[in-house]
PyMOL Python script that loads the backbone (N, CA, C, O; Angstrom):
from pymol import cmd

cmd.read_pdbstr("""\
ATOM      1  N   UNK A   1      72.319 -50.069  14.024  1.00  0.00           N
ATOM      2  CA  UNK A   1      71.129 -49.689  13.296  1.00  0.00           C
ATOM      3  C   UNK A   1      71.490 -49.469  11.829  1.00  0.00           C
ATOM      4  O   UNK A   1      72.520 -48.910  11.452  1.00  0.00           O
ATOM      5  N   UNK A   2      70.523 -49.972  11.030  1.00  0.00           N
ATOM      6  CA  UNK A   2      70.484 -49.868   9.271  1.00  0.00           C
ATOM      7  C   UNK A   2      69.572 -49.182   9.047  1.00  0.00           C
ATOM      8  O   UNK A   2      68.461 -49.707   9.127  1.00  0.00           O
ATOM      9  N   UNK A   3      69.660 -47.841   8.705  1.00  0.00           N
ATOM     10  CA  UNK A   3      68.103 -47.524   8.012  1.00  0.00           C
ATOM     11  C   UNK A   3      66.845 -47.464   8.958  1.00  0.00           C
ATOM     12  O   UNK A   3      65.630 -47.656   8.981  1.00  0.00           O
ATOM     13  N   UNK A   4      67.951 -47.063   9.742  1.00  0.00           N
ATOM     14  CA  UNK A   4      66.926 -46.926  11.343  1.00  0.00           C
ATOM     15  C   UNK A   4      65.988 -48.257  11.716  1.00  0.00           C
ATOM     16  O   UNK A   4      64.819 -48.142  12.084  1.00  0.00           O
ATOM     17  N   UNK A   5      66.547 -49.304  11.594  1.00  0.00           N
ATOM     18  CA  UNK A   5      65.880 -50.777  11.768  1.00  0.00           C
ATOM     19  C   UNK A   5      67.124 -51.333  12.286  1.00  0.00           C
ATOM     20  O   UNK A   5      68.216 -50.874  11.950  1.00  0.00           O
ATOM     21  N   UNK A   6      66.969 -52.459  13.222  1.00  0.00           N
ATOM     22  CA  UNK A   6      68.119 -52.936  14.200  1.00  0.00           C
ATOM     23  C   UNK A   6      69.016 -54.117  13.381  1.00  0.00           C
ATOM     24  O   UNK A   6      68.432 -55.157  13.075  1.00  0.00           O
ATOM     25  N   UNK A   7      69.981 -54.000  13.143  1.00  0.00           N
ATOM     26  CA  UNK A   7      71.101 -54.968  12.389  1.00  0.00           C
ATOM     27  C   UNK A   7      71.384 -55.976  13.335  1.00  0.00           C
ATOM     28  O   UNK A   7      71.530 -55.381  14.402  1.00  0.00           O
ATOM     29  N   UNK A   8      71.573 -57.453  13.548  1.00  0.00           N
ATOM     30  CA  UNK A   8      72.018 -58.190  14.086  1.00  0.00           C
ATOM     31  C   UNK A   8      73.950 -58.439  13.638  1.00  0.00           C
ATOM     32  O   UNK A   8      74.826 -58.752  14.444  1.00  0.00           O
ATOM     33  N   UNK A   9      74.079 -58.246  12.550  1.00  0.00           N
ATOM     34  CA  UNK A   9      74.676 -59.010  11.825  1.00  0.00           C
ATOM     35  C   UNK A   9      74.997 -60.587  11.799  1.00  0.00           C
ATOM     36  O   UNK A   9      75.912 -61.091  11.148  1.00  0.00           O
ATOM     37  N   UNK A  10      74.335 -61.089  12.394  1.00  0.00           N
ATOM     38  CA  UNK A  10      74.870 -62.657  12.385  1.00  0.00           C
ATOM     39  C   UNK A  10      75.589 -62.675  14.335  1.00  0.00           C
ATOM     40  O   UNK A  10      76.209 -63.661  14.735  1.00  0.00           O
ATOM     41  N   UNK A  11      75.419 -61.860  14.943  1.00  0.00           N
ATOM     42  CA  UNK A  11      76.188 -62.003  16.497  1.00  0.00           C
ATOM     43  C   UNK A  11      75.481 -62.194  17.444  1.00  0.00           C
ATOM     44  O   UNK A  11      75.846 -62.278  18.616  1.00  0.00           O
ATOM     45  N   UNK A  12      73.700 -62.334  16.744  1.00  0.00           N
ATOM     46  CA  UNK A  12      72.976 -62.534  18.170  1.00  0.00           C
ATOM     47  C   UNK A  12      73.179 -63.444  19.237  1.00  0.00           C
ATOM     48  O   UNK A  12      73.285 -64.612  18.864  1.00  0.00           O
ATOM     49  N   UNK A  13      73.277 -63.217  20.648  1.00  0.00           N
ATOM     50  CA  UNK A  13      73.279 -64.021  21.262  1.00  0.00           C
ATOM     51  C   UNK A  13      71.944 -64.519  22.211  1.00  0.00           C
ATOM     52  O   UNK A  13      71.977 -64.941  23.367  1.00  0.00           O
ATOM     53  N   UNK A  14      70.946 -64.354  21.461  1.00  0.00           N
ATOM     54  CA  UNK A  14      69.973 -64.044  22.206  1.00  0.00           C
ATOM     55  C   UNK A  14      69.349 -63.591  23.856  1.00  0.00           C
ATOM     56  O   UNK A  14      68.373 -64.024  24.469  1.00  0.00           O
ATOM     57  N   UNK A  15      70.529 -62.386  24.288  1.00  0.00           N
ATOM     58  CA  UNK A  15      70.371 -61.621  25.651  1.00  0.00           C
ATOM     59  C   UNK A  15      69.533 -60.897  25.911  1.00  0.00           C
ATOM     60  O   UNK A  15      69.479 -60.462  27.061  1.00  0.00           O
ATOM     61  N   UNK A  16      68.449 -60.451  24.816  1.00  0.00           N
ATOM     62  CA  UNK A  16      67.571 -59.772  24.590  1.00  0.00           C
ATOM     63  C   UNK A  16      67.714 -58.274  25.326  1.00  0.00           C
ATOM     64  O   UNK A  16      66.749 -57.700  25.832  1.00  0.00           O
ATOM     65  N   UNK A  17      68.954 -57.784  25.306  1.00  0.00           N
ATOM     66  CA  UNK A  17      69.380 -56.262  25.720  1.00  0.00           C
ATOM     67  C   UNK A  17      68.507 -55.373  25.158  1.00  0.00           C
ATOM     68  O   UNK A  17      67.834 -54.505  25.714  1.00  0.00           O
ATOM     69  N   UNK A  18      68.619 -55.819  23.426  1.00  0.00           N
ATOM     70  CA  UNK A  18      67.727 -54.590  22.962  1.00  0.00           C
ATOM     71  C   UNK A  18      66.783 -54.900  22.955  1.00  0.00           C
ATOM     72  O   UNK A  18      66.191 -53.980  22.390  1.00  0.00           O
ATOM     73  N   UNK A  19      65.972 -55.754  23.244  1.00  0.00           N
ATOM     74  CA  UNK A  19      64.273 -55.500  23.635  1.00  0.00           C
ATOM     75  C   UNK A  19      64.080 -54.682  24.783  1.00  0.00           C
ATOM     76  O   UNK A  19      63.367 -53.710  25.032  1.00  0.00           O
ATOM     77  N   UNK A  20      65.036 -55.444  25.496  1.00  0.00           N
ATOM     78  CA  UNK A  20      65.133 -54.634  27.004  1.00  0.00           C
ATOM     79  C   UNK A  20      65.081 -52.817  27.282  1.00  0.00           C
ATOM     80  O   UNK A  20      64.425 -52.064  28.002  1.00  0.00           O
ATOM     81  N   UNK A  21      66.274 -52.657  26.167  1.00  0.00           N
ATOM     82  CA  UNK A  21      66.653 -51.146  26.156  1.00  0.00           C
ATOM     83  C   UNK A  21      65.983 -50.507  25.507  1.00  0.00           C
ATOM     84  O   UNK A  21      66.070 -49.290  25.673  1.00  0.00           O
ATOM     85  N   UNK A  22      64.752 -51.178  24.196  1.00  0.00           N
ATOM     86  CA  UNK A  22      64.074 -50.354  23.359  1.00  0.00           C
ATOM     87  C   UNK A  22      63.890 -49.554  23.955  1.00  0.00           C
ATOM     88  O   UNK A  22      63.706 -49.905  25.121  1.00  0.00           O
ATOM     89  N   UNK A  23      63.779 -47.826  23.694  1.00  0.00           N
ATOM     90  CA  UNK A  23      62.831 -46.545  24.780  1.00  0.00           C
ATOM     91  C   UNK A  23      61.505 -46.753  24.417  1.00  0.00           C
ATOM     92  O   UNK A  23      60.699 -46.698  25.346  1.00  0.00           O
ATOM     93  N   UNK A  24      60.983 -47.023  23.074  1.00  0.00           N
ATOM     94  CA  UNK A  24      59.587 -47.510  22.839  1.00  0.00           C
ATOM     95  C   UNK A  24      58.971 -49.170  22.334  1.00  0.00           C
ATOM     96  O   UNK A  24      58.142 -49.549  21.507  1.00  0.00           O
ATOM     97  N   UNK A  25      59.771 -49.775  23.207  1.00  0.00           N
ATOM     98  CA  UNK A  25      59.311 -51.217  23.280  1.00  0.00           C
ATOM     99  C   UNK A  25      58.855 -51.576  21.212  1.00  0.00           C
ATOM    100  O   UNK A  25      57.846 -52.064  20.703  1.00  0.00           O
ATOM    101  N   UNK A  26      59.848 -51.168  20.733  1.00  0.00           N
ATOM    102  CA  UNK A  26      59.744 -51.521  19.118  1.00  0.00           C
ATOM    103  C   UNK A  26      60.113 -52.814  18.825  1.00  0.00           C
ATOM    104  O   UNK A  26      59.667 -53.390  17.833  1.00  0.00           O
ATOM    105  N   UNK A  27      60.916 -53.343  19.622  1.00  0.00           N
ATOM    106  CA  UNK A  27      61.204 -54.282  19.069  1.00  0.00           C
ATOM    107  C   UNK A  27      60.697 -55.894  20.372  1.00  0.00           C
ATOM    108  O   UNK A  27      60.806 -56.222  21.554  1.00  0.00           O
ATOM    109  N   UNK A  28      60.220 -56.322  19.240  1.00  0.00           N
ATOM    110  CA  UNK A  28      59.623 -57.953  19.698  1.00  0.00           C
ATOM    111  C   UNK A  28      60.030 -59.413  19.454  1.00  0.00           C
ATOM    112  O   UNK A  28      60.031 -59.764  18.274  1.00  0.00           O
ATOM    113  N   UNK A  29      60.373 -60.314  20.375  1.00  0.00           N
ATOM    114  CA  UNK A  29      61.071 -61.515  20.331  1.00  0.00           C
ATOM    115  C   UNK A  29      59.937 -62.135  19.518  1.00  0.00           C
ATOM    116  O   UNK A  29      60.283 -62.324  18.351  1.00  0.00           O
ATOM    117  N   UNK A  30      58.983 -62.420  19.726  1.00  0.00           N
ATOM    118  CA  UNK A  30      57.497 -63.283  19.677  1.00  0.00           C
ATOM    119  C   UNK A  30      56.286 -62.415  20.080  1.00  0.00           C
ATOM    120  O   UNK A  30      56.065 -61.793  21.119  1.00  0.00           O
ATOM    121  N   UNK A  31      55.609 -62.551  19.011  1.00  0.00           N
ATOM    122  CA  UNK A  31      53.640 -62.511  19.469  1.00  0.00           C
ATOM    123  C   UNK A  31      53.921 -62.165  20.770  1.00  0.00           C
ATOM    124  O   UNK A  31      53.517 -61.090  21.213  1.00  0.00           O
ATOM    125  N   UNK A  32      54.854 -63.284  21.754  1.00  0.00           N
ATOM    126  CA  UNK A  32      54.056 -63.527  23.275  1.00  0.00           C
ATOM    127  C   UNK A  32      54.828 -62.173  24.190  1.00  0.00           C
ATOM    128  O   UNK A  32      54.489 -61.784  25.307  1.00  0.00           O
ATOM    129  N   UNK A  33      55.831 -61.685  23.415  1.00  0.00           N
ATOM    130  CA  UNK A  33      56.480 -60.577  24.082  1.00  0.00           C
ATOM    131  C   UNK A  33      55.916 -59.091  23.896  1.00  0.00           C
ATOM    132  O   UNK A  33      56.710 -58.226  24.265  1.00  0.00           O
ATOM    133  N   UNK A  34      55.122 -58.794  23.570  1.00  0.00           N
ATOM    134  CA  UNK A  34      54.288 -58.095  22.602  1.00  0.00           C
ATOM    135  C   UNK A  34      53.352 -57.573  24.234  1.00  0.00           C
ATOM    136  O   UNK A  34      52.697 -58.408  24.858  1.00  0.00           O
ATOM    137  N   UNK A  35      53.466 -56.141  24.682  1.00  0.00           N
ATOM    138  CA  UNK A  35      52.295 -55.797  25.284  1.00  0.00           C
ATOM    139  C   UNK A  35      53.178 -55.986  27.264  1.00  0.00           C
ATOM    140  O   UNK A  35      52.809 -55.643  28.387  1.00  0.00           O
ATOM    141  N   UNK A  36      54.321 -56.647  26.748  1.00  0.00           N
ATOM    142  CA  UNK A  36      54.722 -57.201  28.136  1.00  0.00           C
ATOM    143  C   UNK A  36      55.834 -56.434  28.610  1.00  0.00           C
ATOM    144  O   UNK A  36      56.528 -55.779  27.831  1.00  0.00           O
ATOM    145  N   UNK A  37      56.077 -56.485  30.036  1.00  0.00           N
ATOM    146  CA  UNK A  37      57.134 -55.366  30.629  1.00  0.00           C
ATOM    147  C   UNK A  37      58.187 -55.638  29.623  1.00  0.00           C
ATOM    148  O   UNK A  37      58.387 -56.487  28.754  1.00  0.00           O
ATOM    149  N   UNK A  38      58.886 -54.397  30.163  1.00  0.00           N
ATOM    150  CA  UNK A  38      60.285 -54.512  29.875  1.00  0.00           C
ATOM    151  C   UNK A  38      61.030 -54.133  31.123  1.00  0.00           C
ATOM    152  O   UNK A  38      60.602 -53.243  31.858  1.00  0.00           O
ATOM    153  N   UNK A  39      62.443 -54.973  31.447  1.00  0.00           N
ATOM    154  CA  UNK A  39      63.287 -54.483  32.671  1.00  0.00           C
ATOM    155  C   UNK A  39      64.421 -54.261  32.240  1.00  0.00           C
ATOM    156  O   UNK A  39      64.878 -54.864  31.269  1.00  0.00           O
ATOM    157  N   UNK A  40      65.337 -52.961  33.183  1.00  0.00           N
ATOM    158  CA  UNK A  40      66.005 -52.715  32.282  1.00  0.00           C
ATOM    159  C   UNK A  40      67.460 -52.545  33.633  1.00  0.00           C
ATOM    160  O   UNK A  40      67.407 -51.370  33.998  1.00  0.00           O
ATOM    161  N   UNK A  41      68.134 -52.972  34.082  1.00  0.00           N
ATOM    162  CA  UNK A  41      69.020 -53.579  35.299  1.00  0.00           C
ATOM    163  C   UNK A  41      69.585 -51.467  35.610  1.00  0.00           C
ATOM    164  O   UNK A  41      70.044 -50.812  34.675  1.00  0.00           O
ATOM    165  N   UNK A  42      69.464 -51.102  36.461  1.00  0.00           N
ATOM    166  CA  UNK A  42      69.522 -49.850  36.365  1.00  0.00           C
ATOM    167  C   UNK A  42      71.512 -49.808  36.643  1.00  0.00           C
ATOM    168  O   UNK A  42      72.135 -48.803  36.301  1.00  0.00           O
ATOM    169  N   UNK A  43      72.074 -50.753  37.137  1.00  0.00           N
ATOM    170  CA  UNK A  43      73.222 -50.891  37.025  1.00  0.00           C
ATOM    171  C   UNK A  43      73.898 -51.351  35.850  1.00  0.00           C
ATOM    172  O   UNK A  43      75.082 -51.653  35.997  1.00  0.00           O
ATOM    173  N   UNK A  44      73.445 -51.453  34.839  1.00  0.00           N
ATOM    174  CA  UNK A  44      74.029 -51.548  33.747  1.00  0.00           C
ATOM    175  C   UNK A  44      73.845 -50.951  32.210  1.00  0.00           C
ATOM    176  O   UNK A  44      72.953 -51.366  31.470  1.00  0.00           O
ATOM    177  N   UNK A  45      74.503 -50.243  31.939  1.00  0.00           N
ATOM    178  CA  UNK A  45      74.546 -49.271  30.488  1.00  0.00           C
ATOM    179  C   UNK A  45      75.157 -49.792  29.078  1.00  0.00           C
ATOM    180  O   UNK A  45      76.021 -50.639  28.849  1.00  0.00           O
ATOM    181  N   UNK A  46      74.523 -49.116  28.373  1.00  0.00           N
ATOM    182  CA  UNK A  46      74.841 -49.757  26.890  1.00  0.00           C
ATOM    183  C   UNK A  46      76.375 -50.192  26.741  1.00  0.00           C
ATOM    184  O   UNK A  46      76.874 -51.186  26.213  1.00  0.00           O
ATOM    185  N   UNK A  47      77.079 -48.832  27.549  1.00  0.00           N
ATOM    186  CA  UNK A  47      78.670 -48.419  27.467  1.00  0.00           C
ATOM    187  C   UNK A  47      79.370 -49.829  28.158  1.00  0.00           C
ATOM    188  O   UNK A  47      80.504 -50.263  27.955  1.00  0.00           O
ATOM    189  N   UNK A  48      78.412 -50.329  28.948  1.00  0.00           N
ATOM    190  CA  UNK A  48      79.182 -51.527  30.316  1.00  0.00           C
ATOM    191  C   UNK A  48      79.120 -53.047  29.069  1.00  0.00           C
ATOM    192  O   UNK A  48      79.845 -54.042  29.085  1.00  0.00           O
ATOM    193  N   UNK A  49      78.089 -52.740  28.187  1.00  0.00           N
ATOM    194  CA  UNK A  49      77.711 -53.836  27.234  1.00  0.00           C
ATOM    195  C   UNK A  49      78.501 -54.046  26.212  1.00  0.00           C
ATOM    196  O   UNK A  49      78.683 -55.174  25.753  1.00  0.00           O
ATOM    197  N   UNK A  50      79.090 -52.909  25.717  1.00  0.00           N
ATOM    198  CA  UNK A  50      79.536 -52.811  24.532  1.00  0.00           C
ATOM    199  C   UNK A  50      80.974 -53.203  24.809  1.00  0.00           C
ATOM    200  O   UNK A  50      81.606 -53.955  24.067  1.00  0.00           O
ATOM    201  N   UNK A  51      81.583 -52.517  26.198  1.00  0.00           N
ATOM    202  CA  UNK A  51      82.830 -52.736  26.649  1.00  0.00           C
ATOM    203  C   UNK A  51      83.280 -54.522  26.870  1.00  0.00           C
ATOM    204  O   UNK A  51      84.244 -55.179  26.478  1.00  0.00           O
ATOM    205  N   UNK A  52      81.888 -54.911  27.802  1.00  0.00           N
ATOM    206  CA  UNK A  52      82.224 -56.470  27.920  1.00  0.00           C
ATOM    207  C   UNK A  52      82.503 -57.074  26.062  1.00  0.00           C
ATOM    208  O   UNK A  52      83.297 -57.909  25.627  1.00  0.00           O
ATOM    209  N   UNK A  53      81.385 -56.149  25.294  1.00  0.00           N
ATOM    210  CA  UNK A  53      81.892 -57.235  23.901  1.00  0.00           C
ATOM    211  C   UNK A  53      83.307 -57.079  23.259  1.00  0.00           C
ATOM    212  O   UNK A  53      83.825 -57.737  22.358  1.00  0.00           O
ATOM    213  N   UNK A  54      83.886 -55.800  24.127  1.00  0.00           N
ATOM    214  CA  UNK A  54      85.393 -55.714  22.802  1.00  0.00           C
ATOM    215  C   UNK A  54      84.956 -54.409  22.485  1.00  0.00           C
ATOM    216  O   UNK A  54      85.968 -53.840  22.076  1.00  0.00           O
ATOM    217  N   UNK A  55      84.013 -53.629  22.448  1.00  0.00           N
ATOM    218  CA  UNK A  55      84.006 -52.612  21.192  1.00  0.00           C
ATOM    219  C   UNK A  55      83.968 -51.174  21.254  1.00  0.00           C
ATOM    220  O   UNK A  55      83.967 -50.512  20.216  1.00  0.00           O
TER     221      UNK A  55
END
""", "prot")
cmd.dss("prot")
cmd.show_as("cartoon", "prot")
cmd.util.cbc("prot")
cmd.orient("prot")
């Protein structure tokens, strides 16, 4: 996060985690994602995400 707005830096892989994980669905792929569930794998945590990247 920058300025409390979500930083990609250039690493997206488009997994759409953080749409997924938003707590208030803030953030949107498309118009068409807009209004629509979100699922969120109850077996897997930010910590399990961050670990698979290295970090």
């Amino acid at each position: 996060m920058e300025n409390e707005k979500p930083s990609w830096m250039h690493h997206c892989e488009l997994c759409l985690a953080c749409l997924h994980f938003c707590p208030v669905a803030a953030i949107q792929l498309e118009p068409k994602t807009k209004k629509r569930g979100r699922y969120k794998n109850p077996s897997v945590t930010i910590a399990d995400m961050k670990k698979q990247r290295g970090e």
